[in-house]
N, C-alpha and C positions, 0 to 999 in steps of 0.2 A: 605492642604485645597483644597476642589473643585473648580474647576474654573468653574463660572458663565455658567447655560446651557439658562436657561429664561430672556427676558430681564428686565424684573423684582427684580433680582436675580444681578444687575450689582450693585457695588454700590451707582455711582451716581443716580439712581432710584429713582425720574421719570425726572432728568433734559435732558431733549432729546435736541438733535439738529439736524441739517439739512445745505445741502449746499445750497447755494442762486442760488447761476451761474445755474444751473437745470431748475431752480423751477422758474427760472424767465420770460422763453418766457408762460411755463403755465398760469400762474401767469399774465400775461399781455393779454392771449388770455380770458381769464375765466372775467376777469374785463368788459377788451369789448363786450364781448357777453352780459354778464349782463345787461351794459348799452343799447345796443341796444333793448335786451328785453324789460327791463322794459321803454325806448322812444316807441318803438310799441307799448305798451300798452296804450298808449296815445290817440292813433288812433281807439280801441277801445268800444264800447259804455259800460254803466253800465250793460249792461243785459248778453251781449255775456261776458264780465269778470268778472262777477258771475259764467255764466256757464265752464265758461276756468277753472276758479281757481278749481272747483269741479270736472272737470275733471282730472287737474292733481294733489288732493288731494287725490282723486278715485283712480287710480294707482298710488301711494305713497303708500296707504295702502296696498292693494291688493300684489303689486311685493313685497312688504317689510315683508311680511307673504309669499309669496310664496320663497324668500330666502332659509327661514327656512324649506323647503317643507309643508307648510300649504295652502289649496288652500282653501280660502274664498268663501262667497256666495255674488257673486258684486252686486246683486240685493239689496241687504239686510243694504251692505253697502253704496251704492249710498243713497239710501234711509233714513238712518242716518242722511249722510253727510248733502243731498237736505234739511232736515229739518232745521237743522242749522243754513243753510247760507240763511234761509227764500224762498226756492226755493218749489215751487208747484208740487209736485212729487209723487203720492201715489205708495205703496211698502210697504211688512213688514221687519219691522226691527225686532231684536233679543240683548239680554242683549249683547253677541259678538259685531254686528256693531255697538252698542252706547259707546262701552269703548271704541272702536277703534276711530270711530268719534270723541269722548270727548279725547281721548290723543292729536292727531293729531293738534287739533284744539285747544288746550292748548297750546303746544309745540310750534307750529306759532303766534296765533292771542294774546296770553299773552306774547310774549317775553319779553317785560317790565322786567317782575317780574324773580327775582333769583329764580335760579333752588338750592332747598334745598333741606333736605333728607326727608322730609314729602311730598314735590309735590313728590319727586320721587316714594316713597312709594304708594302714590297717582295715579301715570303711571302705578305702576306693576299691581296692582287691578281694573284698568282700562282692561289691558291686559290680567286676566285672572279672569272674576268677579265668585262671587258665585254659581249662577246657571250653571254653565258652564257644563254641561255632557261630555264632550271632552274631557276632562283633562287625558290623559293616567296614570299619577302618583299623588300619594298627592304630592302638592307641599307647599310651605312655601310662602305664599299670602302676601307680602306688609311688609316682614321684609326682612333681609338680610341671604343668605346659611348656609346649617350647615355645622359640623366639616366635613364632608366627603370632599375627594378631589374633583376638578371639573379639568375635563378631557376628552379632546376630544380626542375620540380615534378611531380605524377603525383595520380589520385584524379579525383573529381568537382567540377565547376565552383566548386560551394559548399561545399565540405568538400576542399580540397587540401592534398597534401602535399607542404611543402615537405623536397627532399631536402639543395637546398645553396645558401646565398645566397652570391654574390660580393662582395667589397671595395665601398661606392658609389662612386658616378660622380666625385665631389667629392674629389681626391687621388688620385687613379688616377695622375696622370703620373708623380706622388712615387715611388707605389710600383711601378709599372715601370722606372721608373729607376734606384731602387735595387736592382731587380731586376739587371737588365742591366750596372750597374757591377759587382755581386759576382759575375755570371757570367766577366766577361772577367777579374778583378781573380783569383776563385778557379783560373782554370789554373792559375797560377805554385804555389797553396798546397800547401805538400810534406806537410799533416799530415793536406788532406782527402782520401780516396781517390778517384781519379776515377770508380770505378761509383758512387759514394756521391755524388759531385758531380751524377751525369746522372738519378738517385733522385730527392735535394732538388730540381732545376732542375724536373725532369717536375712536380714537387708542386705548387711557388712556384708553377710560371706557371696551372696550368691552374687552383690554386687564385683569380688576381687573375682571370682569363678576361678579359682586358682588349677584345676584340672581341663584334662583334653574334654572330658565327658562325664557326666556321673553328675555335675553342679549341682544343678538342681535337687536331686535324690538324697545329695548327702546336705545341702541346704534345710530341705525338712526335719533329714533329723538328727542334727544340729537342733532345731525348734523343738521335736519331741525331745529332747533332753535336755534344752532349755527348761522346757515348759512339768519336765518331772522332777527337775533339781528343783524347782519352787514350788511344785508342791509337797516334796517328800514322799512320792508314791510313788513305787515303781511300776507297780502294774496297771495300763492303760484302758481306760471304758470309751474314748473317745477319738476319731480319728479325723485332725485337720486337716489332711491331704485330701480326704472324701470333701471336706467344703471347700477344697479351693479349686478342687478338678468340676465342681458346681458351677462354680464362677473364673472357669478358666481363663475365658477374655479378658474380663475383668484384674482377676491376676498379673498376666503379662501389660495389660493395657497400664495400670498402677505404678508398677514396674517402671518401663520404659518413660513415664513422666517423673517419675521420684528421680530416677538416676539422671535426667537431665534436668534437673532441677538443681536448686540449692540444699543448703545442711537440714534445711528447717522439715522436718519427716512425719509431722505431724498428718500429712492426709497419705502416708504409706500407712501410719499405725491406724489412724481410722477405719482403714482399710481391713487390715489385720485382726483387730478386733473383735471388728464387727464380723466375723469369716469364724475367727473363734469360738465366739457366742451361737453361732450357727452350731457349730460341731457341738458344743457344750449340753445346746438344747435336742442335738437328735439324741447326742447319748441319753438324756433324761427320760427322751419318750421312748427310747427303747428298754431299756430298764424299771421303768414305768409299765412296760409290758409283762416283763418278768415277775415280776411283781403282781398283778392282776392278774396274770395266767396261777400262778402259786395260790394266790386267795381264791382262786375258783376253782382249781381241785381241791383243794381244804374243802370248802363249802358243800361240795357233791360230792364227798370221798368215800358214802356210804351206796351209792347206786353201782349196780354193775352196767357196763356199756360194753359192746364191739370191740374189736380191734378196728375197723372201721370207723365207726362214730369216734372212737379217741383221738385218733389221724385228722379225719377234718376239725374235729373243735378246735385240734391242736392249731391246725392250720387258722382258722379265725383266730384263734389268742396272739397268735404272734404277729399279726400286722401285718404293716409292711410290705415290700414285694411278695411274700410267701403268703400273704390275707387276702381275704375279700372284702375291703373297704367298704363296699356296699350291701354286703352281705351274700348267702348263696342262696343259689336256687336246687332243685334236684337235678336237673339236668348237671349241673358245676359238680354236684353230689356223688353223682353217679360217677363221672370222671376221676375224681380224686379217689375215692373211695372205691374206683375199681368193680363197681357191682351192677348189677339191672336196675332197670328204671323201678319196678316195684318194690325194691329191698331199698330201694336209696330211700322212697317215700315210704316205705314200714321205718325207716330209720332215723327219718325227721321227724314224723309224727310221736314217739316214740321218746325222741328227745324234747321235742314241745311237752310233750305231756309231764312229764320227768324236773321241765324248769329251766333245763339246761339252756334253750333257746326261744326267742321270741319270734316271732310272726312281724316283717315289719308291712307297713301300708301296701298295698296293691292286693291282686287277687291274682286267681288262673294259673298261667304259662308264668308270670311275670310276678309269681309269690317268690320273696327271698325271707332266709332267717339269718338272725345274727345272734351275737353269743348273750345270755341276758345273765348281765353283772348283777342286777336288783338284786336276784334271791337272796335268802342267808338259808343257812342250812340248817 
């Protein structure tokens, strides 16, 4: 007899384990971070955590399609999303951004409700609706694959490599089904942790790949509703898709050794984890920004400024892609701010003097300012 190549293919399949001692300094950093998130959301108002959560609902979707090399129209999807959540947004959306919005948004805001094989059915045809012109192949819309094998492979026609075979076609319903019972059946279990529950669920499903297409996509979120039925939040500040399209390689590379491995899953959740905590900590520092951008208009709420100068501060407060990490110069000034070189430099000076910004090291050509938190007001 052959000896087991898939982990699928083990006998014990699917009772997986894991060591603890690993998994436990994760496990304790991912909890805290958590907590800390969701206490700074405290601090807060209703309006910016609307727009927070839709940001990082926005890239959930977005990275979690570009995984799979699909690259979305974010306009399209913002615009969705913005309806939604009651946000004032105009944008055309497309039958695409509204299955993607209506999954996403199922997956979090319904957590409640068990995940059966008709919602799921439900997520695929979300994921890939009718009018869809895109579709490279017929695929099988809102039922489960057919007899063909499913196989990911890579190399030359006649020498390929396969990287990961799926369960056959032949007992698939079996094992979705027990899938899905031990998902609804494991919330109540007080003894699995639930980042370790939304780890295992991410593994099982995308391991059965139970559809022609879409796996992956509804794999994630699968995890985001995982990962909002344990915490009891429906509304999202954080998006794992953006960490694991980070470390895409890495992703697939994890993968592909876990499934051809044995039950023992402990270095897929390490993996997991530590991907989490990544996502856990961008959310922080961006909320963190929110946050300090809010105390620094409080603080200078009594100066008048530009429409101008408000635009670039703003653009420093927020960081990030949209900031100047290193701070601007007036040349940068001028750009943004859309003015002549003399009004950019009546504009900084102007704000230096005022407090708003600091002078960092250099001189000349090569002076930048950056926002200066010190003040109090």
């Amino acid at each position: 007899m052959n000896e087991p190549f898939w982990i699928w293919q083990q006998p014990n399949w699917p009772h997986f384990s894991w060591q603890a001692e690993p998994l436990a300094p994760l496990l304790r950093a991912c909890a805290q971070t958590q907590g800390r998130l969701l206490g700074m959301l405290g601090a807060v108002g209703s309006d910016t955590e609307v727009q927070s959560s839709l940001d990082a609902m926005l890239q959930n979707i977005v990275t979690s399609s570009a995984i799979e090399g699909e690259q979305l129209n974010v306009g399209s999807v913002r615009s969705s999303l913005a309806r939604r959540l009651g946000l004032n947004e105009e944008g055309r959306t497309t039958s695409r951004s509204e299955g993607l919005a209506e999954l996403l948004l199922d997956a979090t805001r319904v957590h409640q409700q068990p995940l059966d094989l008709e919602r799921l059915y439900g997520w695929h045809r979300w994921l890939f609706p009718s009018d869809d012109n895109l579709l490279a192949r017929p695929l099988r819309i809102g039922t489960l694959r057919g007899e063909e094998p499913m196989q990911v492979v890579s190399g030359r026609v006649d020498r390929p490599i396969v990287h990961f075979e799926a369960p056959p076609r032949d007992g698939l319903e079996k094992q979705l089904a027990d899938f899905l019972t031990w998902f609804e059946n494991s919330r109540s279990d007080a003894s699995l942790d639930p980042l370790l529950r939304a780890g295992i669920a991410h593994f099982w499903f995308v391991t059965l790949h139970p559809f022609d297409d879409g796996n992956g996509r509804l794999t994630r979120a699968i995890t985001d509703l995982a990962l909002a039925q344990g915490e009891q939040q429906a509304i999202r500040f954080y998006a794992m898709s953006a960490s694991i399209l980070d470390d895409r390689a890495g992703y697939y590379r994890i993968l592909e050794s876990s499934q051809k491995g044995m039950l023992d899953v402990t270095a897929w959740l390490q993996w997991f984890l530590g991907t989490l905590l990544n996502s856990l900590e961008q959310a922080l520092a961006r909320i963190d920004r929110v946050l300090a951008k809010a105390r620094f208009w409080h603080t200078h709420r009594s100066h008048a400024l530009s429409a101008e100068q408000i635009k670039v501060l703003n653009r420093l407060l927020d960081g990030g892609d949209n900031g100047f990490e290193n701070g601007i110069s007036a040349a940068q000034y001028q750009a943004v701010a859309k003015v002549s070189k003399a009004t950019a430099t009546r504009h900084l000076g102007d704000l230096l003097e005022k407090g708003y910004i600091v002078r960092l090291p250099g001189g000349g050509r090569s002076t930048r300012y950056h926002v200066n938190y010190a003040v109090s007001g």
